[in-house]
C-alpha positions, 0 to 999 in steps of 0.5 A: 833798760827797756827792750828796745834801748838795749837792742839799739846799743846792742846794735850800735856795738856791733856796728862799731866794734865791726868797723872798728875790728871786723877786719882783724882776722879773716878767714881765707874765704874772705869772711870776718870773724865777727861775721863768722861769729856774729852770734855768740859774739852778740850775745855776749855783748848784750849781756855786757850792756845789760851788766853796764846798764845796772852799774850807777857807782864806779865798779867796786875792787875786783878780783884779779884773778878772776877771767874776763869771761866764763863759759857755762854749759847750756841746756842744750847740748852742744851749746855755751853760754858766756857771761862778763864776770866783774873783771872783765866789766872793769877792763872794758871801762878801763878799770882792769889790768889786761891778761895774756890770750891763748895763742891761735893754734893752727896745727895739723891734726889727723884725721881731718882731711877731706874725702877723696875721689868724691864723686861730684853732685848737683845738690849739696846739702849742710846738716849737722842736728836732727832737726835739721836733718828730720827737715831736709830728708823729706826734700833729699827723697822728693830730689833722689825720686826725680833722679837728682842726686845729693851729697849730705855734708854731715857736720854734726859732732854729737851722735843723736844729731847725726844724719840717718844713713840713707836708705834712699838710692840717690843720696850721699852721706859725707860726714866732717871729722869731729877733730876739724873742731877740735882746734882751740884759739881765738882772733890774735887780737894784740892786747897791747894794741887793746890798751893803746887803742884811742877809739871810744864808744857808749854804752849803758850810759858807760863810755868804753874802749873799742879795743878793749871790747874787741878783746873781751868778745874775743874770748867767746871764740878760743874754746871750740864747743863742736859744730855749734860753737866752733872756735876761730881755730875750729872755724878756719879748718873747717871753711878749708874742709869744706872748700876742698870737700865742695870743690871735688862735689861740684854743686849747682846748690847748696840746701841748709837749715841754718845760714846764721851760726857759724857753720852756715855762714861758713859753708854757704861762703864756700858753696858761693866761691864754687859758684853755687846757689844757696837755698835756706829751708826753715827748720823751727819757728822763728822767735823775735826775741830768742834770734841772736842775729836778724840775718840770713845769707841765702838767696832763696828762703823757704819759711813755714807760714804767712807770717814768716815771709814778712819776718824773712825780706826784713832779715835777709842780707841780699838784695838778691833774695828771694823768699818762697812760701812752702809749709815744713818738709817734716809736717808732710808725715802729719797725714799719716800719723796714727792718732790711735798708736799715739793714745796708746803709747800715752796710756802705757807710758801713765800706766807703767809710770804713773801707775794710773789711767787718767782720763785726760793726757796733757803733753807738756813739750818741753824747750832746752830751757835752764833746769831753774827755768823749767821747774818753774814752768813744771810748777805753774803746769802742775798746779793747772792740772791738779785743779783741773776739773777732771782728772788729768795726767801729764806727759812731759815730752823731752826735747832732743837736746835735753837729758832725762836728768833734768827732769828727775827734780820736777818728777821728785815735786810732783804731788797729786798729780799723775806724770810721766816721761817720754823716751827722748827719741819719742818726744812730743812728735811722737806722741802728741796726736794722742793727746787731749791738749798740748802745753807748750812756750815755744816748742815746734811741736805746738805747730803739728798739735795745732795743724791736728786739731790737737788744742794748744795752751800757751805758756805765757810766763814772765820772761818766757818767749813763746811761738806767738800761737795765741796771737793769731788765734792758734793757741790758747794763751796761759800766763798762770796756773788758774789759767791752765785750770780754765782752758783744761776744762773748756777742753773737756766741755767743748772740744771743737769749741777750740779747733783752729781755723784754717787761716789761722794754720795758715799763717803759722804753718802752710800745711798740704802735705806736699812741702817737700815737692815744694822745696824740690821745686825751688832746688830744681829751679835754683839748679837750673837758674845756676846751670844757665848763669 
C-alpha cells in the first residue's frame, strides 16, 4: 500500500466514521469527541488500515480473550501508543464477538476545582511542556516589558514539563490539577447499537461495519494518560476547568503552542466561548509525514520559516485565519550564546566520560524515537564516525522526553569510538554551539545549529522522517554510514565550504533575533481587534 493510498482511506474513515458517529458524544461546549480526539483516534486507524491492507486470507481463529486494542508506552513521555490486536481486526470485519466497554465515569474528585478570586487578564496563555513553555515566555516577557499582563494556564502533568515560576513581574502562573486527568472512560458508544448497526464502509480492500469502528476507536479514549492523552472523561473535566478558569480571567487572547491535540482543541473552544481571540505560536518544525491531523484552529498562526506559511493556510480549518511570518521566540537567545562555554562543557563531558580529548565533537540530537529505532541510528552514527578520517567523539544529546535509560544499550555497543551523554536538562540546545557538526533526523535543534553556521547531516535513514534541511540546501543529507564518513571529513577539509546561505536560513527559520517583538506585535494587534469587536 503506497503513502498516498493509505492517507486516502485513512481520511476517508474518518470522514465516514465522523458522519456517522462524530455526534455521539459532545462535550458541553459543543465539540465532538472525534474532533476533541482526532489524533489519537486517527492513528489507530491508520494502523487498522495498514493491518486491513496486509490480510489477503479470511482472518485466522482468534483468541477471544484477547482486547480489542493495547496500549503501549511511547518514548516519549506522557505518550500511548495503541495497537489493533487480531481480535479486534476480526471484530471490525464482523468476525469477533463484542465485549462490554468500561463504563464513563464522571464522578466528583477533590482537588480539581478551579482557582478562586482570579484576578482577570488581557492575555491568557495554554502550556503544558517545556517546549511549549521555552516558546512562549520569550513573547510573555516581551508582553509584561509593555505593561500587558498575562495569566499562564500551566496544564502539564509531569514535573520536567512545567512552566518556570516567573521571575517576570507581570505574569501569572495557574497551574490545572493533575487529578482533572485522572478520570478513565471513553464515549458510551452502546455496543449493542454496534452490532446492530447496518452502515458499511471500505477499507483495505475490507468492507467494514461503521458502528463496529466506531467502537474500536473508542477505546483509544477510556485510559486518561495525562495532559497528553486525556481520556473522554479527563477531557469533559478539563473543557469545565477551563471554562470556569477563563470566565474569571476575562482574556481578550488566547496565545498556545498546540491547538491540534486534545487540550488545545479544548482550550481554544473555551477561549472562543468568552469571546477571545486564539493566537497559535509554532513550537517545532512541522514534519508532512509525523502530523496525526492536518489542522489548526487558531485564527492567527505564527510559523518559523518561508516554508511554513504555505504548509499553515493549507492546514488551517478557519476561513478567518490569518498566517504571520515571525521566526521562533526561543531562537532570540541564539545571539547571545556563548560558543566557548559550549566547547567546554563538551570537552569536559569527553573527558570525564570518554576518558579522552578528540579532536572533533559531533552532537548527535536525539528525537523520543523506539529504543529499537535509535539503536539503529546509534549504529549507522557510530560507524560514520569510526571511519571518519580524523578522530572524532560523539556526544549523544537526549531529548527532554527521553530517559537516560535508553541510552545505556547503545553506550554498552560503542566500541572504537569515544561517547558520551549530556545531562537531559542540557540536551542539544545546550551545547550544540560548541560543536563541529550536528547529526540529527528531525530534532529542532538542527535549525539553531544551522542558524550558527554549525554544519548539519541529515540522517536520512529508511522510514525515518526528517526536517527536510537538506532540501532547501540546510543540511547535508546522510542515508548511510559511508555517508556520514564523507561529510565528516568535508567538515574537517573546508569548514566554510558548508556554511548556509541566508536564504536557505530563511526558509526554515526567519532568524533576527526579535521573534518575540513579533509575537508581541501580533497578541497586542489581536487584543485590540477583540477589544473593537
Amino acid at each position: 500500500m503506497t503513502a498516498e493510498t493509505l492517507e486516502r482511506d485513512v481520511e476517508a474513515l474518518m470522514l465516514a466514521l465522523t458522519d456517522a458517529y462524530g455526534k455521539a458524544a459532545v462535550t458541553p461546549g459543543g465539540l465532538s469527541w472525534l474532533r476533541v480526539h482526532h489524533v489519537p483516534a486517527r492513528r489507530l486507524i491508520t494502523r487498522l488500515v495498514r493491518r486491513l491492507s496486509s490480510i489477503r486470507e479470511p482472518a485466522p481463529d482468534t483468541d477471544e480473550s484477547q482486547p480489542f486494542v493495547v496500549a503501549h508506552d511511547s518514548a516519549a513521555i506522557g505518550y500511548v501508543s495503541y495497537d489493533v490486536t487480531d481480535v479486534g481486526v476480526a471484530y471490525v470485519l464482523g468476525r469477533q464477538r463484542d465485549e462490554p466497554q468500561p463504563e464513563l465515569t464522571t464522578a466528583h474528585l477533590e482537588g480539581t476545582e478551579p482557582p478562586t478570586r482570579t484576578a482577570s487578564t488581557p492575555v491568557c496563555a495554554l502550556s503544558w511542556s517545556s517546549r511549549h513553555a521555552s516558546t512562549l515566555l520569550p513573547v510573555l516577557v516581551e508582553l509584561a516589558d509593555r505593561g500587558v499582563p498575562t495569566t499562564v494556564v500551566d496544564a502539564s502533568t509531569e514535573p520536567e514539563q512545567r512552566f518556570p515560576e516567573p521571575s517576570t513581574p507581570g505574569i501569572t502562573v495557574v497551574r490545572m490539577p493533575e487529578p482533572v486527568f485522572a478520570h478513565e472512560g471513553g464515549p458510551p458508544i452502546p455496543w449493542e447499537a454496534a452490532l446492530m448497526d447496518k452502515m458499511h464502509t471500505c477499507a483495505g480492500g475490507h468492507e467494514l461495519s461503521l458502528g463496529r469502528l466506531a467502537r474500536l476507536v473508542s477505546y483509544v479514549v477510556v485510559r486518561s494518560a495525562g495532559c497528553t492523552q486525556p481520556s473522554w472523561a479527563a477531557a469533559l473535566r478539563a473543557e469545565r476547568w477551563l471554562d470556569e478558569v477563563l470566565a474569571q480571567l476575562r482574556p481578550r487572547v488566547l496565545v498556545c503552542s498546540n491547538d491540534t491535540s486534545p487540550l488545545g482543541v479544548l482550550a481554544v473552544g473555551a477561549a472562543e466561548r468568552v469571546g477571545a481571540d486564539t493566537v497559535y505560536v509554532q513550537h517545532g518544525a512541522w514534519i508532512d509525514s509525523q502530523v496525526g491531523w492536518r489542522a489548526q484552529h487558531c485564527r492567527h498562526i505564527a510559523v518559523m520559516g518561508a516554508r511554513d506559511v504555505r504548509v499553515a493556510q493549507n492546514w488551517t480549518r478557519r476561513a478567518d485565519a490569518r498566517t504571520h511570518l515571525v521566526g521562533q521566540p526561543r531562537f532570540d537567545a541564539l545571539a547571545d550564546i556563548e560558543r566557548l562555554r559550549h566547547r567546554a562543557y563538551l570537552r569536559d563531558l569527553m573527558e570525564g566520560q570518554a576518558h579522552t580529548q578528540p579532536q572533533r565533537i559531533a552532537v548527535w540530537a536525539c528525537q523520543p524515537f523506539s529504543e529499537q529505532r535509535l539503536a539503529g541510528q546509534f549504529d549507522v552514527v557510530v560507524e560514520g564516525l569510526r571511519n571518519a578520517t580524523r578522530r572524532w567523539g560523539l556526544v549523544i544529546a537526549p531529548h527532554p522526553a527521553q530517559s537516560l535509560s535508553a541510552f545505556t544499550p547503545l553506550l554498552d555497543s560503542a566500541e572504537d569510538v569515544a561517547v558520551s551523554v549530556a545531562a537531559p536538562d542540557v540536551g542539544a540546545r545546550g551545547c550544540l554551539a560548541g560543536a563541529d557538526a550536528l547529526i540529527s533526523a528531525s530534532s529542532t535543534c538542527g535549525i539553531e545549529a544551522l542558524l550558527l553556521d554549525v554544519p548539519v547531516l541529515e540522517l536520512t535513514l529508511p522510514a525515518t522522517p526528517t526536517l527536510e534541511l537538506a532540501e532547501y540546501g540546510a543540511a547535508q543529507r546522510c542515508t548511510s554510514a559511508a555517508e556520514i564518513t564523507v561529510s565528516l571529513a568535508r567538515v574537517d577539509r573546508t569548514p566554510a565550504a558548508v556554511r548556509i546561505p541566508d536564504a536557505a536560513k530563511d526558509s526554515i527559520c526567519r532568524w533576527n533575533g526579535r521573534s518575540a517583538v513579533a509575537v508581541a506585535d501580533l497578541v497586542v494587534g489581536a487584543m485590540a481587534g477583540s477589544s473593537a469587536s
